[in-house]
N, C-alpha and C positions, 0 to 999 in steps of 0.2 A: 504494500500500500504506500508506505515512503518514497518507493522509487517511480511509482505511476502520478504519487504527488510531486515530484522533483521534475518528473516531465512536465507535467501541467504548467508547473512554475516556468518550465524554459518557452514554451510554445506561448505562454500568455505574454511572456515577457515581449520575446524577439518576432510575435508577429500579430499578437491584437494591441499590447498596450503602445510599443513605438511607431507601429503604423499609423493609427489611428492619432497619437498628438501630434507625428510628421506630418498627416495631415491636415489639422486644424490650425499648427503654427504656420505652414503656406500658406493656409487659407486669408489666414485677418495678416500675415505681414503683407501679402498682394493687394491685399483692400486696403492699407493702409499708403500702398505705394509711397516706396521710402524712396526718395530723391536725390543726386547729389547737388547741395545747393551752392552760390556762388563764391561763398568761404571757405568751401571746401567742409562744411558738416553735413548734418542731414537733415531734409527738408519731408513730409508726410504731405502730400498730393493728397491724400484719399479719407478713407473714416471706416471705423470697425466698429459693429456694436462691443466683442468679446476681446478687442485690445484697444490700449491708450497709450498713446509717447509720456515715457517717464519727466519731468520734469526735477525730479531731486532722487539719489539714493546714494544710502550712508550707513554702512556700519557700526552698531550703536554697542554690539556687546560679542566679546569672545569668550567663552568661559573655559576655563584652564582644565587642560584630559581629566580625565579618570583613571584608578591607580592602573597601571600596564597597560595604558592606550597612548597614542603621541598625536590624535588629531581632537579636535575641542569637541568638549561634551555638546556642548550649544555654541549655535552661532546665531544671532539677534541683527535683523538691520530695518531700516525705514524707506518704506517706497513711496514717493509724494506724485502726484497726477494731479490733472485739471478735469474735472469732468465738463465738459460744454457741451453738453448731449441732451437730445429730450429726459423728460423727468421719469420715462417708464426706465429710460435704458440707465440714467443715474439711479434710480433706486434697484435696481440688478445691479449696480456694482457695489452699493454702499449694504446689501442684502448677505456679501460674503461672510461668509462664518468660522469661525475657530475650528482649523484642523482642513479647511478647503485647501486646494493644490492650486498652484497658479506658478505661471513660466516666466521668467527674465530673458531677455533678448537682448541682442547687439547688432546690429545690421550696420553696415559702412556700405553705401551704395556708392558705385560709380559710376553710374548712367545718369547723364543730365534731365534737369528735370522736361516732362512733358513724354521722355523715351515711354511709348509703350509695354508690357510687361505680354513676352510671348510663352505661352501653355506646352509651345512643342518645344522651347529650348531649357533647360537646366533653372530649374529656379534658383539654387544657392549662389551663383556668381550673379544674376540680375539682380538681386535682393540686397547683395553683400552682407549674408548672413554668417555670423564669425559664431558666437557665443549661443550656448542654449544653459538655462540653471534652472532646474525648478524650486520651490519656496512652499513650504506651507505656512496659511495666513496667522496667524494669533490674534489680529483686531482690527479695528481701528481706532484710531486716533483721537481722543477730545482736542479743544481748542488748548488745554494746557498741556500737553501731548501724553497724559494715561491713554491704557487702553480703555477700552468703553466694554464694558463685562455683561455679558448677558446676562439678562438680573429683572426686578420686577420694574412692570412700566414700558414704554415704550421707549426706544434709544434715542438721545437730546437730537435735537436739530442742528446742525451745524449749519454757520453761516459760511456765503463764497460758495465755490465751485472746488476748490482746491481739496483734495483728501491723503490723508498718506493714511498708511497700514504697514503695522509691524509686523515682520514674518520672519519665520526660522528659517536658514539654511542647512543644505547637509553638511554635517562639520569633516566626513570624509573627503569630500570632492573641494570642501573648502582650504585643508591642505592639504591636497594636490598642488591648489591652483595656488599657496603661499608659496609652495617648493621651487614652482615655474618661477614664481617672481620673485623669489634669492639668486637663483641662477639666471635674473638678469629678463625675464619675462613680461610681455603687459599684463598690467592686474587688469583682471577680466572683472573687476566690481566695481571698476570706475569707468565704465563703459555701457554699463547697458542702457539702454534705450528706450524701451518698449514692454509692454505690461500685459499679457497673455491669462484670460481666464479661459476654463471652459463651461459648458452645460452640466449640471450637476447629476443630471442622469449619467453621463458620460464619462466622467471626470472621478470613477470609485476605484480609479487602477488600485491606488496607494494601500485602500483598505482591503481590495481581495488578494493583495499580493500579502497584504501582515496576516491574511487570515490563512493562506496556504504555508505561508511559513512557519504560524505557529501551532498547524495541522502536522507538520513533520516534524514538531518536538516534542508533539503530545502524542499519548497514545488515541486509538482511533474510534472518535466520536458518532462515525455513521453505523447504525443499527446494525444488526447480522444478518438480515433481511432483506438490508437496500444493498448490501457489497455489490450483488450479481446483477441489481438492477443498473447502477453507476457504472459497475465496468461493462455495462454491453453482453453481458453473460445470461443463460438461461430462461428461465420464461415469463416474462412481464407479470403474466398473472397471479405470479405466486406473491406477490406483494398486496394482493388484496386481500383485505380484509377476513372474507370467508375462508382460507388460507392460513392465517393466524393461528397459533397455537393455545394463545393467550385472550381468546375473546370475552368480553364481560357481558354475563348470560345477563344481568340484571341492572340496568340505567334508568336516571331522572329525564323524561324528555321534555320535562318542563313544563312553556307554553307551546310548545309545537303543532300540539292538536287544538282545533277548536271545539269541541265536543267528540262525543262518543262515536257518531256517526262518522265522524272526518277519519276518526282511527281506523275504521272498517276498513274503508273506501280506501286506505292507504295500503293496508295490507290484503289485496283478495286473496294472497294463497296463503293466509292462516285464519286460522279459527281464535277466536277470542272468547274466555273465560273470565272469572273471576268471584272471589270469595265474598264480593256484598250485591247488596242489590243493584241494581244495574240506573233504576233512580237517583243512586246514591254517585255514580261514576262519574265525574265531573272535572276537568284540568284542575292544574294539571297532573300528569299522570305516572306513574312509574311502571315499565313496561318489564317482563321477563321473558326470552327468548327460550322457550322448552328445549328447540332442537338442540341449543348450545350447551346448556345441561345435560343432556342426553351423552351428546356427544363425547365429554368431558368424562362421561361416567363409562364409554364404550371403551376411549381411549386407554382409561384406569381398569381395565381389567373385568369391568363389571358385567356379565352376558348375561343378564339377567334382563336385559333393555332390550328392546326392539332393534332391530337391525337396521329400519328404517327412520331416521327419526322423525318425529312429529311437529308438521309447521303449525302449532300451538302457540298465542302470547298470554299468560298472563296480566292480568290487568291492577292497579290498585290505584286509588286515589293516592296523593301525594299531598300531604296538609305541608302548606311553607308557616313558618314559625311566623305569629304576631309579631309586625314590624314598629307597631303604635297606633293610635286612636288615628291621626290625621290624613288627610284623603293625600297629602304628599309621601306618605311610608307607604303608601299603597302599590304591590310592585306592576311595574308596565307589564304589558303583554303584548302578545304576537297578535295579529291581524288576516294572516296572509293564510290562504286555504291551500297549502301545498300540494301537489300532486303524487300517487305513488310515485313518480319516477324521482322528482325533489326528497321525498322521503327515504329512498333508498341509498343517496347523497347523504343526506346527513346521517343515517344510519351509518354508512360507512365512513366519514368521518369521524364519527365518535368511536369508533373502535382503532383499535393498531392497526397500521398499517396504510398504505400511499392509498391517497385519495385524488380521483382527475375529476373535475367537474369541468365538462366542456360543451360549449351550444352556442347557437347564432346571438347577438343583443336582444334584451330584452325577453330571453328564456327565464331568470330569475337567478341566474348564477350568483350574482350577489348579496340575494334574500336569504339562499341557500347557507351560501357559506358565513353569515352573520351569523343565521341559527345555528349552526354548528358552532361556531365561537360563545356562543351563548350556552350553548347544553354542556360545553367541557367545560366552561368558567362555573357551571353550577353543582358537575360529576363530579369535579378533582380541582376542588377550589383551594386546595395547597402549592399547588402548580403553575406556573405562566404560559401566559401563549404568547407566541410571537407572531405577527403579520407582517411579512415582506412583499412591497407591492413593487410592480415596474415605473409607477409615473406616480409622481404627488397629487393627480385627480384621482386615480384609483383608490389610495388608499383613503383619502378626503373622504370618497363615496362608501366607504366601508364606514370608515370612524360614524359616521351621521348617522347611519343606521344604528349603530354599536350601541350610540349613545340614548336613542330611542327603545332600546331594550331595557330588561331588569337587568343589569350591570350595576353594579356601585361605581360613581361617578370616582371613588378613591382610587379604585386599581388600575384608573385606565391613563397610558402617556401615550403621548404622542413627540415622535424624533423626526429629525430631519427638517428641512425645508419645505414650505410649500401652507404652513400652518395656519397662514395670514388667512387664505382661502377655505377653511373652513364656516360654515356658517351656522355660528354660535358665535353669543357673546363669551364662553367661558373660554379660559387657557387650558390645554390641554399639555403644555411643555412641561420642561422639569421643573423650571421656577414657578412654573403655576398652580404646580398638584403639591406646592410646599402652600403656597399662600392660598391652597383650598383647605388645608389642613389648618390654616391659623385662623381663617376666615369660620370654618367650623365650630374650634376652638369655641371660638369668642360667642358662635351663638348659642352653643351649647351653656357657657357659662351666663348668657344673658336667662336662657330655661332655668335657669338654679335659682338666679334671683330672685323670678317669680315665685316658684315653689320659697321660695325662702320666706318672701313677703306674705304668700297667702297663709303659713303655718305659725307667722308672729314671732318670729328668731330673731335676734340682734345679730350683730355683728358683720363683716365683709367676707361673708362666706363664698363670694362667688370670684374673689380675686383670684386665684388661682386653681388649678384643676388640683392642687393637693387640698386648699383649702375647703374645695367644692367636695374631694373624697373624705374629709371626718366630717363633715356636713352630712353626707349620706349616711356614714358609720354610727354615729354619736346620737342625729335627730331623726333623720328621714326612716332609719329601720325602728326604733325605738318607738318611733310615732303609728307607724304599720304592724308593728308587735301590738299595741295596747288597740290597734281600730279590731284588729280581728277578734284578740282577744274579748273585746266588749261586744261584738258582736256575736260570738258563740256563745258567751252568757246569758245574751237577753232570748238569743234563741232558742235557750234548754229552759227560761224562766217562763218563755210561753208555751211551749211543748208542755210544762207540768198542769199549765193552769189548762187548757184543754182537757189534758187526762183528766184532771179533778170536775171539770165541767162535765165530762163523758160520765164518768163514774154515777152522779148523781140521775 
């Protein structure tokens, strides 16, 4: 497996990830058409959304190796730019985030300006591209030159056009390039030019290359399961579901169903049973698969089973625990009348093993697969899921739904770019599910003070949630101890007097 990862690693390297920025850095340095101008520097004819002519950069920090390395732990420097762009394509640059990739250029053109730039002849000598360095970002810049920290609130306004951003360098390639210039070389840091991003879909080399490499230091995280599907080996289908060794005869499907009937209709080729009355069977539901039992018990040695087993479900109401009196602890539901074919999606979802949900737009694939994120956050609510989409509207369009479900608004983040375009007022980032947690806090602590108030307590019991817990410990049990108490007295004082009324 290491050395099928070690291949991976070179093939991603030497022909998705270099091709593909050789060809995005042609791309915006020929839009930019670099010129030689009449001083002999360089003149930019043209306009790139995804690059800008450097206007200032400076080396701010070198930091001294680590014990038995001889190139700097960190190398720190500041890239200054003018944005003079529309406001969509300045708020795309000022949008860059902590840990983004972006390229340094040098270009020395020597073709006067006006030369046309030809497609069929060599683009590095028309360009006079010398230097390529990549960088990843750390920030940008306030007017007093911190970096501006992702944090609550939205990031200050900065006045002007002008922005710099501070970014890391690689510190191996950074002495190289010292080495070159002891022995007498040009420093390639005081020359670049030109400010290269790319699209953030595109632009994930740096992370799947850390994730293969720290795949070949670990031992091997994909299932025993998937090996033979990964490497192109054996037969797709053994990775379904029904296939598993490990299936779980008995699941919460939640609100999946809308009634009893929808259950049926989901399942024709089993029979449904169940131990109350059928009046009583109401969402949602807890469903038990006989065959899978069966099964488990053939597997185990047991010949006492039918050889065939039984497409049988057992059925039970599933009571969810009192969440509180008020119609907002009330949990959402589903809506959505699925089809047996959508049922059989989520069914296999919720078990072990690869799940394909695939159909034309607007089959339901993403109703589908919400509910399925919903039934395992309710099965195996010790556990995480993770959702990796291809485009930040995809995932946008899951989250929305997500959030429309019975989910606790606590366990859900939201990563990456694209977050602006969700439509809710709430933050879903990392800073935001902290100040949902404080914003809670606080209202939870504002419920105490009432209860505080209406029970005639003195003191600032609700300042803190310690203060708020001997509150509970000290009055709120004590005061619930004597209501019951007083209550089963008076109830046994009229239960006698009856008797004695009876008696007579």
């Amino acid at each position: 497996m290491v050395l099928i990862a070690f291949m991976n690693w070179k093939i991603f390297i030497t022909i998705s990830c270099l091709d593909e920025i050789r060809q995005d850095i042609e791309d915006q340095v020929r839009r930019l058409k670099p010129w030689k101008s009449e001083d002999g520097g360089c003149y930019f004819g043209g306009w790139a959304r995804m690059a800008q002519p450097i206007m200032g950069f400076s080396v701010v920090e070198v930091a001294k190796p680590n014990i038995g390395e001889k190139q700097p732990s960190s190398v720190r420097a500041d890239v200054m730019v003018t944005l003079s762009v529309r406001r969509e394509v300045k708020k795309e640059w000022e949008a860059l985030r902590k840990h983004d990739v972006a390229f340094l250029v040098t270009v020395r053109p020597t073709r006067q300006i006006g030369t046309p730039f030809l497609l069929k002849e060599p683009f590095v000598p028309q360009a006079g591209l010398l230097y390529v360095r990549g960088c990843e970002i750390e920030g940008m810049l306030d007017t007093e030159g911190k970096v501006i920290e992702e944090g609550i609130g939205p990031p200050p306004e900065l006045p002007g056009a002008t922005r710099t951003w501070r970014v890391w360098l690689d510190g191996n390639q950074y002495q190289k390039d010292m080495e070159k210039v002891s022995q007498g070389g040009e420093d390639v840091y005081e020359t670049f030019n030109i400010l290269i991003r790319r699209k953030p879909k595109e632009n994930n080399f740096k992370a799947v290359l850390e994730t293969i490499r720290d795949l070949m230091n670990t031992e091997c995280v994909v299932p025993a399961w998937l090996h033979d599907i990964i490497l192109g080996y054996g037969d797709p289908a053994s990775a379904h579901y029904s296939k598993m060794p490990k299936q779980v005869a008995t699941m919460d499907w939640n609100d999946t169903f809308l009634n009893m009937e929808h259950l049926r209709s989901s399942f024709p080729h089993h029979e449904t049973s169940s131990a109350v009355d059928e009046s009583m069977l109401k969402p949602p539901f807890r469903l038990t698969f006989k065959e899978v039992k069966e099964s488990k018990k053939r597997k185990a040695g047991d010949k006492t089973e039918e050889a065939s087993a039984r497409k049988e479900i057992f059925v039970e109401p599933h009571v969810i625990p009192n969440r509180g009196p008020y119609l907002y602890n009330q949990p959402k539901k589903n809506a959505i009348a699925f089809t047996p074919t959508q049922i059989e999606a989520i069914r296999s979802g919720m078990q072990p093993g690869l799940t394909m949900v695939v159909g034309p737009p607007g089959t339901g694939k993403t109703d589908v697969a919400v509910q399925i994120i919903s039934n395992i956050y309710h099965n195996f609510p010790d556990q995480r899921t993770l959702i990796v989409t291809h485009s930040n509207q995809a995932l946008n369009q899951l989250f929305e739904k997500i959030i429309a479900l019975d989910i606790d608004e606590r366990h859900l983040l939201r990563l990456g770019h694209g977050e602006e375009a969700l439509e809710t007022e709430k933050d879903f980032s990392r800073y935001g599910r902290v100040n949902y947690v404080l914003a809670k806090r606080l209202e939870l602590l504002a419920e105490v003070a009432r209860l505080q108030e209406s029970l005639g307590v003195s003191g600032d019991v609700s300042y803190t949630c310690e203060t708020a817990g001997h509150f509970f410990l000290y009055q709120v049990k004590i005061e619930l101890y004597l209501l019951f108490t007083n209550s089963e007295t008076k109830q046994e004082k009229y239960s006698v007097q009856l008797l004695d009324v009876d008696l007579f």
